[in-house]
C-alpha positions as CSV (number, residue, x, y, z in Angstrom):
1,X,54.2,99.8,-7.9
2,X,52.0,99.8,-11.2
3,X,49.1,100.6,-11.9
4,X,48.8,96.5,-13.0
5,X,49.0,95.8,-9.7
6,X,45.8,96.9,-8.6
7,X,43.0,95.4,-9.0
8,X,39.6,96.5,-10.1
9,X,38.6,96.8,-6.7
10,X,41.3,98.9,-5.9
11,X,43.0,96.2,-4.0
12,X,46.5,95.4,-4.2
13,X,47.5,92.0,-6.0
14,X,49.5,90.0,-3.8
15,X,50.2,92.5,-1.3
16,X,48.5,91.3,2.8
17,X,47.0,93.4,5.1
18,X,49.5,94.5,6.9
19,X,52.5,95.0,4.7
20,X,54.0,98.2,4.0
21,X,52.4,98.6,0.2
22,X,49.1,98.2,1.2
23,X,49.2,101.5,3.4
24,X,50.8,103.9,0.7
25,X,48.0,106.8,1.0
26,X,46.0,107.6,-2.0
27,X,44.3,110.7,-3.4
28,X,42.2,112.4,-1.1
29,X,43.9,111.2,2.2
30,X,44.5,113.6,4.7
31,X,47.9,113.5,6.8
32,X,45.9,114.8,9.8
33,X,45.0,111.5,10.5
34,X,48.3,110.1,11.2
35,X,48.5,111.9,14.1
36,X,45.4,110.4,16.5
37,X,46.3,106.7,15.3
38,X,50.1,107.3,16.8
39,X,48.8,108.8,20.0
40,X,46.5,105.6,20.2
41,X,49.7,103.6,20.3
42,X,52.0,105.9,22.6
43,X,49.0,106.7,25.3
44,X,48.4,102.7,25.4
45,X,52.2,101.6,26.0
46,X,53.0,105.2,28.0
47,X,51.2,103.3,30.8
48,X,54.9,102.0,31.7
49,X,55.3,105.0,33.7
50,X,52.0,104.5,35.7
51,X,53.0,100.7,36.6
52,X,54.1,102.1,40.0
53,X,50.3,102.5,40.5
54,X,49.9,98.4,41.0
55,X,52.9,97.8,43.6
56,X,51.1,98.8,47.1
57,X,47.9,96.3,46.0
58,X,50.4,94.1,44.9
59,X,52.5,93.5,47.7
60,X,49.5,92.8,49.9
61,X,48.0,90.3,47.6
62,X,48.0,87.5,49.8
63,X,47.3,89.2,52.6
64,X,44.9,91.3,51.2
65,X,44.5,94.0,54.1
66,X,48.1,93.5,55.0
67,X,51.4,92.2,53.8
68,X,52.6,88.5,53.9
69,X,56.1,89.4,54.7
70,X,58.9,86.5,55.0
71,X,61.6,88.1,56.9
72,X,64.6,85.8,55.0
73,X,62.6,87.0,51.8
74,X,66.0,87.8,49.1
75,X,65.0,88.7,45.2
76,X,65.7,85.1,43.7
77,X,63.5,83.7,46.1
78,X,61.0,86.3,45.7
79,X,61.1,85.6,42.1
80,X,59.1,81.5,43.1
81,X,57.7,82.6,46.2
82,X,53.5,81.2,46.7
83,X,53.7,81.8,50.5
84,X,55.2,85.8,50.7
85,X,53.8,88.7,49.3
86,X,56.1,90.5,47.0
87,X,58.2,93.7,48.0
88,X,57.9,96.6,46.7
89,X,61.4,96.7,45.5
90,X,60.9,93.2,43.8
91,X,58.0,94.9,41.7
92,X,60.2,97.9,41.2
93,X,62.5,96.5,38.8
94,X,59.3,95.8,36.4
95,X,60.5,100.1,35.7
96,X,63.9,99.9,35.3
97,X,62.6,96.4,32.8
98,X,60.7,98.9,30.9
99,X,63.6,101.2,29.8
100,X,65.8,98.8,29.2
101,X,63.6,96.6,26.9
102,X,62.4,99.6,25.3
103,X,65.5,100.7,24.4
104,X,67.1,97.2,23.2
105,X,64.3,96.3,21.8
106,X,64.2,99.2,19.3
107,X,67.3,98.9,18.4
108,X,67.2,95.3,17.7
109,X,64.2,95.7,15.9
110,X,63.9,99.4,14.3
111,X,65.4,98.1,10.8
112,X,62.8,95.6,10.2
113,X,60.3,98.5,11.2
114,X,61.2,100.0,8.1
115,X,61.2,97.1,6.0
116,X,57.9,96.0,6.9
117,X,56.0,99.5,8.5
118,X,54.5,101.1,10.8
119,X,51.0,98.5,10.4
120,X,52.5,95.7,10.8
121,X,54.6,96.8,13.5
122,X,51.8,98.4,15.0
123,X,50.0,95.3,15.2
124,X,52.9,92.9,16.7
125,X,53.5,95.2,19.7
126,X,49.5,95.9,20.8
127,X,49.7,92.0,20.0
128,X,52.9,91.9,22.2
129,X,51.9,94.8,24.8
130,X,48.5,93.3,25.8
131,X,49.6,90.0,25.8
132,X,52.3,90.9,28.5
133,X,49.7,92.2,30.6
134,X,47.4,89.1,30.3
135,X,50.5,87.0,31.3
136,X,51.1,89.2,33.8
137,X,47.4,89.2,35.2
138,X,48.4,85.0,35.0
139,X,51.6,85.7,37.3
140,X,49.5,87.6,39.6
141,X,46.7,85.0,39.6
142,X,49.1,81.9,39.9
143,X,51.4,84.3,42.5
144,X,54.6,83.9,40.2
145,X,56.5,87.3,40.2
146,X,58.8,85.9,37.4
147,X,55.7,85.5,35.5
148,X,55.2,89.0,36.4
149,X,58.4,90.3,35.2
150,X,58.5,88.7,31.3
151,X,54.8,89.7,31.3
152,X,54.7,93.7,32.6
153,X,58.4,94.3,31.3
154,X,57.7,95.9,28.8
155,X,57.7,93.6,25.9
156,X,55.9,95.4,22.6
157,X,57.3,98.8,23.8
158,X,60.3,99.2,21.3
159,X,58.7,99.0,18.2
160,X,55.2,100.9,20.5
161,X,57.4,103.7,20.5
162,X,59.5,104.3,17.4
163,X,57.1,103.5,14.5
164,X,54.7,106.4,15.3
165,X,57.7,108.9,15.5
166,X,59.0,107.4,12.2
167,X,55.9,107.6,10.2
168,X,55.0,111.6,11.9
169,X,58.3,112.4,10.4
170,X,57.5,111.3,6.7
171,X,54.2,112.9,6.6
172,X,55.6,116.4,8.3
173,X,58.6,117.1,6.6
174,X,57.8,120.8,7.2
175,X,57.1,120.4,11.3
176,X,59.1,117.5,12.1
177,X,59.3,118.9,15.9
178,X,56.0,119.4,15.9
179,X,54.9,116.0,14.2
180,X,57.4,114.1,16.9
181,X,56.0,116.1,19.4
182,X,52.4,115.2,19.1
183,X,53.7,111.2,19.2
184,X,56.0,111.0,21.9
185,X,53.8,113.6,23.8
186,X,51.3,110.8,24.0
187,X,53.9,108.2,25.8
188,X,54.3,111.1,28.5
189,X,51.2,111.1,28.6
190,X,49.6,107.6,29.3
191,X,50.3,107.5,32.6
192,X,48.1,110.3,33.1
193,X,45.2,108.0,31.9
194,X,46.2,104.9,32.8
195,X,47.2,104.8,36.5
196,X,43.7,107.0,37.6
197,X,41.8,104.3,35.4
198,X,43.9,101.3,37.5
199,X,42.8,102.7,40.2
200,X,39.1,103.5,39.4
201,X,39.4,99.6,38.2
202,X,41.3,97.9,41.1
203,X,38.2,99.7,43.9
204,X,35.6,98.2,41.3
205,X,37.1,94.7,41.5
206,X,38.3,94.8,45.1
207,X,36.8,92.3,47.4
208,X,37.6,90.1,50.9
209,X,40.0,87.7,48.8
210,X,41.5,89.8,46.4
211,X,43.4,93.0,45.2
212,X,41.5,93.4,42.1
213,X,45.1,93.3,40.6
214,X,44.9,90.8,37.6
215,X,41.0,91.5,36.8
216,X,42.5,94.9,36.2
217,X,45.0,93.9,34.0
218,X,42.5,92.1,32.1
219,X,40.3,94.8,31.2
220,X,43.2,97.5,30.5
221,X,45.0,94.7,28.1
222,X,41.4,94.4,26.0
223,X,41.0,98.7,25.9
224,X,44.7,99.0,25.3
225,X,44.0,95.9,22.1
226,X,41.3,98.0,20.5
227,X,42.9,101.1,20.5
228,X,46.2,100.2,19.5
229,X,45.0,98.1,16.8
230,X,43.0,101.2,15.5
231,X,46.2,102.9,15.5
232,X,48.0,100.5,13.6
233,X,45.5,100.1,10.7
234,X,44.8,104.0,11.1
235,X,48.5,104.2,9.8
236,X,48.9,105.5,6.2
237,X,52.9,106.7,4.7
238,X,53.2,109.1,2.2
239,X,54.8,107.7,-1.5
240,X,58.1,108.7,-2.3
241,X,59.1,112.1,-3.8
242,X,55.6,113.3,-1.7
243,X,55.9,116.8,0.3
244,X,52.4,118.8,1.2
245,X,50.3,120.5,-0.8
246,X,52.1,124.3,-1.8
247,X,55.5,123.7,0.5
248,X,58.7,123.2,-0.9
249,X,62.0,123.0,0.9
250,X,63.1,126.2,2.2
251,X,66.2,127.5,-0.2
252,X,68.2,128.9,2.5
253,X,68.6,126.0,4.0
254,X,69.7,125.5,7.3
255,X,73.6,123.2,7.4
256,X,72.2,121.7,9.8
257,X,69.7,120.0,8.3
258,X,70.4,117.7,5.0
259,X,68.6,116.6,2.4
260,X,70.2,113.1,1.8
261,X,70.0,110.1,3.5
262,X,72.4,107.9,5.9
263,X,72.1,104.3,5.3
264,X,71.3,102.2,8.9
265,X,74.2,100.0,8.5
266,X,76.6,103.4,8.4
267,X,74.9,105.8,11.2
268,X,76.6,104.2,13.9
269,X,80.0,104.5,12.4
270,X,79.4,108.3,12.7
271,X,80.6,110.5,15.5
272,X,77.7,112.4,15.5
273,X,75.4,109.3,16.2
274,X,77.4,108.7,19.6
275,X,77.9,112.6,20.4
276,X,73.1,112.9,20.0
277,X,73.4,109.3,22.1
278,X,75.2,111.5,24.8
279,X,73.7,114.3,24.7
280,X,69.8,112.0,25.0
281,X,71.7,110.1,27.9
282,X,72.9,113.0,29.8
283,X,69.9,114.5,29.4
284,X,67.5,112.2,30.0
285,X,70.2,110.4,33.3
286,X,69.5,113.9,35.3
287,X,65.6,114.0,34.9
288,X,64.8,110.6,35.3
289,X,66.1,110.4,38.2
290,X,64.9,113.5,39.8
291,X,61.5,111.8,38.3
292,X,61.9,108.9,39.8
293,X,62.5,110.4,43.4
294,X,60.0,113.4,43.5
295,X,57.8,112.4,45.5
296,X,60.5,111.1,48.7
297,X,62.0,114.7,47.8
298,X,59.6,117.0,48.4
299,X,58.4,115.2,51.4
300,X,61.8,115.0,52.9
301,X,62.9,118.8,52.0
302,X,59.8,120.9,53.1
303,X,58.4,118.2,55.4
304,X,55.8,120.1,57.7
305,X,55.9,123.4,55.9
306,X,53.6,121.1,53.8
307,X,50.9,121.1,56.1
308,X,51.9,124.4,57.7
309,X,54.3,123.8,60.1
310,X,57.1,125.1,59.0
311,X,59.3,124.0,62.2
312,X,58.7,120.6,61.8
313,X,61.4,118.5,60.0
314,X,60.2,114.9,58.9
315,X,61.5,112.7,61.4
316,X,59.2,114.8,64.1
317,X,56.0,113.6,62.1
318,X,53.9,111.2,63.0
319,X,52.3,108.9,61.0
320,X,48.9,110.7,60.7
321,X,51.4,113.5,59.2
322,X,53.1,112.0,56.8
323,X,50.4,110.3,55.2
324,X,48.8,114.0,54.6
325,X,52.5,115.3,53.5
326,X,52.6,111.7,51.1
327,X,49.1,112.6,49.3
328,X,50.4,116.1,48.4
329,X,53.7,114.9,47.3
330,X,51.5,112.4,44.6
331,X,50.0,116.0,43.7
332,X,53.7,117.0,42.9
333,X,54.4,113.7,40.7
334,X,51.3,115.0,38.8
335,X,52.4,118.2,38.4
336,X,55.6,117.2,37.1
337,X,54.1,114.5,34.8
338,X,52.1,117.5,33.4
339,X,55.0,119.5,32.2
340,X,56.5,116.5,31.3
341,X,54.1,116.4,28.7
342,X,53.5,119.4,27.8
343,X,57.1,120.1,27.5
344,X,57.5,117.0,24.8
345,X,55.4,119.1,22.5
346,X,56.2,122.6,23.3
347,X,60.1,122.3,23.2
348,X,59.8,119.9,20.1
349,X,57.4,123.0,17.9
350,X,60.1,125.2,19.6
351,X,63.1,123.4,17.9
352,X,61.3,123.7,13.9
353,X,62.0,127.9,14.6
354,X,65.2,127.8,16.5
355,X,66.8,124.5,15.5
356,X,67.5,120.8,17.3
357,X,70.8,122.1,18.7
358,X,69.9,125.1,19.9
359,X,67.0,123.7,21.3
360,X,69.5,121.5,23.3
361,X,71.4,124.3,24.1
362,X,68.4,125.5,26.2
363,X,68.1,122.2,28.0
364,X,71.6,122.3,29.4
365,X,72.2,126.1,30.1
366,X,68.7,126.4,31.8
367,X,69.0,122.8,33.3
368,X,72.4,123.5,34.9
369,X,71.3,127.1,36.5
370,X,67.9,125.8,38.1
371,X,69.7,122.6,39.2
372,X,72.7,124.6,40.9
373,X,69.9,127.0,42.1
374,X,67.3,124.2,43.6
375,X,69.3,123.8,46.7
376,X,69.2,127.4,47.4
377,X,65.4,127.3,46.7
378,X,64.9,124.5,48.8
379,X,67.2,126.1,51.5
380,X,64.8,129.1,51.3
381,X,61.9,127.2,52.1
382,X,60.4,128.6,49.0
383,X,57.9,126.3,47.6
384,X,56.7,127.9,44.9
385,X,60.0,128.2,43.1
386,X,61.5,124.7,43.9
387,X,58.2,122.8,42.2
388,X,58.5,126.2,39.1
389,X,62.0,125.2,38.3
390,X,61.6,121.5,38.5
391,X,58.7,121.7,36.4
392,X,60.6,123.0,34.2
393,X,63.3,120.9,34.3
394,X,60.7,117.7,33.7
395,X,59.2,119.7,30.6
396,X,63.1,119.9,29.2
397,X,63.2,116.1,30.1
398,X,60.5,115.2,27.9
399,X,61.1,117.7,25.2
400,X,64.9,115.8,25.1
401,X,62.8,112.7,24.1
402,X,60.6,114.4,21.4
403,X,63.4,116.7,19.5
404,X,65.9,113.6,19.4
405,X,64.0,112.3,16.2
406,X,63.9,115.3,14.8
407,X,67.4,116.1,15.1
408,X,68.3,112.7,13.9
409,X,66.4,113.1,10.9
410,X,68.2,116.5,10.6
411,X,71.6,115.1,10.7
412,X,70.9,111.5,8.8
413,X,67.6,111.9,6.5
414,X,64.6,110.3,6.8
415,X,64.9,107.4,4.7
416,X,66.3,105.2,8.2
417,X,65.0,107.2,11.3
418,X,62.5,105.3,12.6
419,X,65.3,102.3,13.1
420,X,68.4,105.3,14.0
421,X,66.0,106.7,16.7
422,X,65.5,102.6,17.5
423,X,69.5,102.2,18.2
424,X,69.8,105.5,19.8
425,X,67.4,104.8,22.0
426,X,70.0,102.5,23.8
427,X,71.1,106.0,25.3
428,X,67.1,105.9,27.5
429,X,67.8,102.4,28.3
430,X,71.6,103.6,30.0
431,X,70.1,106.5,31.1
432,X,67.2,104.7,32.9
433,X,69.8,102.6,35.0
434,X,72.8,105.3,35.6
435,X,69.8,108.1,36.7
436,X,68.7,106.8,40.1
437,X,71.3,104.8,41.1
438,X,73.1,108.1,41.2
439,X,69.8,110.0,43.1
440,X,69.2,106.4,45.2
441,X,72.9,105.7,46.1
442,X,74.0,109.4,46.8
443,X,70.9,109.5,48.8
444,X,71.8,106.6,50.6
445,X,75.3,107.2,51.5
446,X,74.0,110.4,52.8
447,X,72.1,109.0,55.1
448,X,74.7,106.8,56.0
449,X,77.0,109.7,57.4
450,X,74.2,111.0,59.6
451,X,72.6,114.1,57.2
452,X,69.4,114.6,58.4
453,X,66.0,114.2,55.9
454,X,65.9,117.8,54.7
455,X,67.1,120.1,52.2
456,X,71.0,119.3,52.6
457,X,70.2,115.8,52.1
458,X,70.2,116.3,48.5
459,X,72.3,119.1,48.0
460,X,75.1,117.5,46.5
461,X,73.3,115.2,44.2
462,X,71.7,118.5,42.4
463,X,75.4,119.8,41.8
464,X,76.0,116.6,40.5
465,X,73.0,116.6,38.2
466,X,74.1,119.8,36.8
467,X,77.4,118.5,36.2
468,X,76.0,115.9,34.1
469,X,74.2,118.2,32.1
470,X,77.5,120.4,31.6
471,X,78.9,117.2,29.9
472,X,75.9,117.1,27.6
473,X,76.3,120.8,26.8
474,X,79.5,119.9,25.7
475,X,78.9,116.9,23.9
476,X,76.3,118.9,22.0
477,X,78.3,121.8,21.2
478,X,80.9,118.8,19.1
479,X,77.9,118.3,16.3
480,X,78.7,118.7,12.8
481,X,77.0,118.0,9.8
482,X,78.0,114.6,8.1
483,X,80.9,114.8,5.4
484,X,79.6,113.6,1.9
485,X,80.7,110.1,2.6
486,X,78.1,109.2,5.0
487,X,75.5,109.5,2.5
488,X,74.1,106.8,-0.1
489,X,73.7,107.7,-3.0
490,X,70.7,109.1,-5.2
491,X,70.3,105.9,-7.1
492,X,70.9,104.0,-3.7
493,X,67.8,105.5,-2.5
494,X,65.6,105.4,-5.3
495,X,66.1,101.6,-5.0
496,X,64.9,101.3,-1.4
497,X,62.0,103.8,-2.3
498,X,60.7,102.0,-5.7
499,X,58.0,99.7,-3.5
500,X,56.5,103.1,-2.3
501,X,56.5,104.7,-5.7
502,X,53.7,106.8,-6.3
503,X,50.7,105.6,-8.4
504,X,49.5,108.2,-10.9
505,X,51.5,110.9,-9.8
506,X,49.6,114.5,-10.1
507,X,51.1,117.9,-11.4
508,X,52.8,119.0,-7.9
509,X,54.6,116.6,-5.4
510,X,51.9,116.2,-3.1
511,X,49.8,113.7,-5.2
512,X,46.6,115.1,-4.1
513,X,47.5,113.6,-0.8
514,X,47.5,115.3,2.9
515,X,45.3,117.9,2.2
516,X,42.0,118.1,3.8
517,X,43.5,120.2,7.1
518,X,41.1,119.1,10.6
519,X,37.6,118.2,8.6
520,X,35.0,116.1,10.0
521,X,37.0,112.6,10.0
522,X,40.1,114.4,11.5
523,X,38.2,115.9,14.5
524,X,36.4,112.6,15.5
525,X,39.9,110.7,15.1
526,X,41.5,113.8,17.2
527,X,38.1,113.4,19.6
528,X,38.9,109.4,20.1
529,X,42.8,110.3,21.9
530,X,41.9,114.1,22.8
531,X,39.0,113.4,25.6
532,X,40.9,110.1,27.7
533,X,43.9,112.8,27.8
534,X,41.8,115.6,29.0
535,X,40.7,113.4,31.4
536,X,43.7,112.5,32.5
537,X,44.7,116.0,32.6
538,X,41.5,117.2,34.7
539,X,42.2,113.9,37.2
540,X,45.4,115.1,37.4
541,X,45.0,119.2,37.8
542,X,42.7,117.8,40.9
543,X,45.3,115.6,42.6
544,X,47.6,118.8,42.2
545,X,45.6,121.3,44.0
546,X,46.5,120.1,47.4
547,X,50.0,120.7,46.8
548,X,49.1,124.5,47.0
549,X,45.9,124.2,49.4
């Protein structure tokens, strides 16, 4: 880019709104503000995991105060259905739609992400995102669960989710755990907001003839539009050859972490891409589906020591009972979603002092002692350590998600991460399918040999769990550095970087660019994400006191 190019006005000749040249930052932006307009985009589209919110309303949305039920009721004919109300298993499949969309999705899509940028990408998935859930308000409205399904399923989400954790790389080259923390902490988090504001919406619009379903969905699609979009054009990338103010690589450099770049078209060829897509599998297969059964769990293991009878197993509860032992269960799903959170940011800073793989290391060891250790927990009757170590084992699940980038941008560069973390993320879309049907299924065929609801019932899905995680720990003890031949080329780069050239380049490499630290503009941007998520947090930290009493 030349200084020809620009207009009087500053403007670029020639260059729309929302291509890539027209975010390059200038003098006197500060990187700070990255940061708030990716957390708009992940808190909006983190929703996915509060979906589950909508499926007891739904399923009585006919009946309003009660379910419709057809008893010959099968999923095709579910899928056309005006007459029944939906099943809650029908709606279920919206989830496992959400990983696997997200996952193909970005990989389809994660190289033109870095052709075109994080604005333009921005803007197609709020664009896409919202949209779905104005179709699926439509599907509700009109009754059409298929409507439902292309609508809620997660389309926007691929590119929702990688083109903040590309861009936080670029402009953090010196915290990139840190910087992929703060994005993908958000997408943990949006649940937290989203499903208490569902609910605060669906009791406003609640009435004799309806749900207040698809009025809901209406008014979350139009907040999620605003704020996403004010992510997207709150994106800015750094020119090339940029690095902060006063930091410079460190010399002793660790092996693990190179300095060149991997081309897209080569990254899959590598071992090392398919040994980090089983370690993020592996990983992610043993928490997701422990997440995805929590509630059932604790319910079913401690039963009326919930309530404080400790004698009473769940099948001796009556209905009064288990309602109360259901309501502190949710408080244990919002425990969990806490350090599920806070674990995406905390194990991601954690990996810039002690490294990606090490920071993997962690996960397995420590996942595979307090998985083997839960049952014995749980056999105890000891409460306070069986929610401590799966807490812990949910803040290791989400820190899996926010270190991958990181160590992908370690191993390949920077130049292709955003569309490398796009393919990898394949391994969530596996992972989301092969993690509970291993929970649901061993579950179920232990049922079907006559073990009781309790702690035995999931005895030998925990040992399981942990022997996935061995296989991880294996699989991430095999990463190398890439050979010399994986790498393009200096002049191979420099032609992919020449649009983002920088324009009247200063005395250091940072351009007079990303200084500024957390002034005035920075706090209100932080202010616009930070108070939803504390009041998701506070919403949540209430729901989770009855779990204790």
């Amino acid at each position: 880019m030349t200084a020809a190019e620009r207009r009087t006005d500053g403007a670029l000749a020639g260059v729309g709104l929302l291509d890539r040249e027209r975010i390059i930052a200038r003098p006197g932006f500060n990187r700070w503000l990255v940061p708030p307009a990716a957390l708009a985009i992940h808190l909006c589209i983190g929703m996915a995991y509060g979906f589950s919110v909508f499926w007891l309303p739904l399923s009585k949305s006919l009946g309003i105060t009660a379910s419709t039920a057809c008893p010959d009721l099968t999923l095709a004919s579910a899928l056309f259905t005006t007459t029944c109300d939906w099943r809650v298993a029908d709606l279920g499949w919206i989830y496992t739609l959400f990983l696997v969309l997200l996952g193909s999705s970005a990989a389809i899509w994660g190289g033109w992400l870095e052709r075109a940028g994080p604005r333009k990408a921005g803007v197609v998935s709020a664009c896409c995102w919202c949209g779905g859930i104005i179709l699926a308000a439509i599907g509700v409205i009109t009754h059409q669960l298929w409507m439902m399904w292309l609508g809620a399923g997660g389309i926007g989400l691929g590119l929702g989710y990688i083109s903040p954790v590309s861009t936080l790389i670029k402009w953090f080259p010196d915290r990139r755990g840190m910087a992929t923390g703060m994005a993908i902490m958000g997408f943990g988090g949006g649940a937290m907001i989203g499903a208490p504001l569902a609910n605060l919406l669906m009791n406003t619009f609640k009435t004799d003839s309806s749900v207040g379903v698809w009025q809901t969905f209406i008014v979350m699609a139009a907040i999620y539009f605003v704020f996403m979009m004010g992510g997207a054009f709150g994106y800015r990338i750094p020119p090339a050859g940029w690095r902060p103010e006063g930091w410079t690589p460190p010399v002793a450099k660790s092996t693990m972490i190179t300095t060149k770049h991997v081309h897209l078209r080569d990254a899959h060829k590598t071992k090392q891409f398919w040994l980090i897509w089983a370690v993020l599998c592996l990983n992610v297969s043993a928490g997701i589906g422990v997440l995805g059964m929590a509630s059932p769990m604790l319910q079913e293991i401690f039963a009326g020591s919930l309530i404080g009878l400790p004698d009473v197993g769940f099948a001796q509860l009556d209905a009064g009972q288990k309602a109360s032992i259901a309501t502190i269960a949710a408080g244990f799903a919002g425990l969990l979603s806490l350090f599920n959170i806070g674990g995406r940011f905390f194990w991601a800073s954690l990996s810039d002092k002690i490294g990606r793989k090490n920071t993997y290391y962690c996960f397995f060891v420590l996942g595979i002692v307090l998985y083997a250790l839960a049952p014995t927990f749980a056999g105890m009757g000891n409460k306070a350590l069986f929610v401590l170590s799966f807490g812990i084992i949910l803040s290791m699940y989400g820190g899996g998600f926010a270190t991958i980038p990181a160590y992908l941008a370690d191993i390949f560069g920077t130049q292709f991460v955003g569309a490398i973390h796009g393919r990898l993320l394949t391994a969530w879309a596996t992972a989301g399918i092969v993690g509970p049907v291993v929970v649901n299924y061993i579950r179920e065929a232990q049922i079907a040999a006559g073990v009781a609801p309790g702690p035995t019932l999931y005895t030998g899905t925990m040992y399981i769990l942990a022997g996935m995680l061995a296989l991880g720990l294996i699989a991430n003890s095999l990463i190398r550095p890439l050979s010399d031949k994986w790498f393009m080329s200096d002049g191979e780069v420099a032609a992919l970087q020449a649009k983002s050239a920088a324009v009247n380049a200063g005395p250091t490499g940072s351009f007079g660019i990303g200084t500024g630290g957390l002034d005035a503009k920075a706090m209100l941007a932080w202010a616009v994400v930070g108070v939803p998520l504390l009041w998701g947090v506070w919403v949540t930290l209430r729901a989770t006191l009855a779990l204790f009493g």
